[in-house]
N, C-alpha and C positions, 0 to 999 in steps of 0.2 A: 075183107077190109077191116081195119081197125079204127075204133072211133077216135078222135084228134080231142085233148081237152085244149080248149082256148085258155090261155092265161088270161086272168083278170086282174082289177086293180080296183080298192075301195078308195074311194074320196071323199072328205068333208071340209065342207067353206067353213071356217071356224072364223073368221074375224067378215065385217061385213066392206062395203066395195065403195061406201060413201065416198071416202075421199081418196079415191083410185082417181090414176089419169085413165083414160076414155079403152087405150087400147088392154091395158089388163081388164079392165068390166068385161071387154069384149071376149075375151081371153076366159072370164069365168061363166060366162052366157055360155060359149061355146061348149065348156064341160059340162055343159045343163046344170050347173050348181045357182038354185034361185035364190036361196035366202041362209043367213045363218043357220048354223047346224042343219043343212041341208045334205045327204050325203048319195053318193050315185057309185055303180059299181059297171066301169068299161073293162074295155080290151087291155088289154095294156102291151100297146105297139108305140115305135120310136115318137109319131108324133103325140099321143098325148100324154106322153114321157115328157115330151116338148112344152106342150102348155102348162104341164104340172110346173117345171121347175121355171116358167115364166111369173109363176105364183103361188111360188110357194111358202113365202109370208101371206098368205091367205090360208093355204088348204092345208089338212094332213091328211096325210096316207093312213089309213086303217088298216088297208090288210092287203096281201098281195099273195095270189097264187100263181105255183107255175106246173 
């Protein structure tokens, strides 16, 4: 068997969520992104391909492997 790399994806909250409507906060909670300059590194599958570009005047992408 051969081993599988999972594609990833780098995220950072770069602007903060103050004055978001209710369902993007919810939207950056879900990426585990907590605070400014806060950054997390998932899967990078359709859906949170999904949430990124639901916010993405919030976050940037940092890096992305495939």
């Amino acid at each position: 068997m051969s081993a599988t790399k999972k594609r990833t994806i780098t995220i950072r909250l770069k602007k903060s969520t103050i004055s978001c409507p209710p369902d993007q906060r919810a939207t950056v909670v879900g990426l585990g992104l907590r605070r400014r300059e806060h950054s997390r590194t998932l899967e990078n599958t359709p859906s949170v391909r999904g949430m990124i570009k639901k916010v993405l005047h919030l976050v940037e992408v940092v890096s992305e492997t495939r």
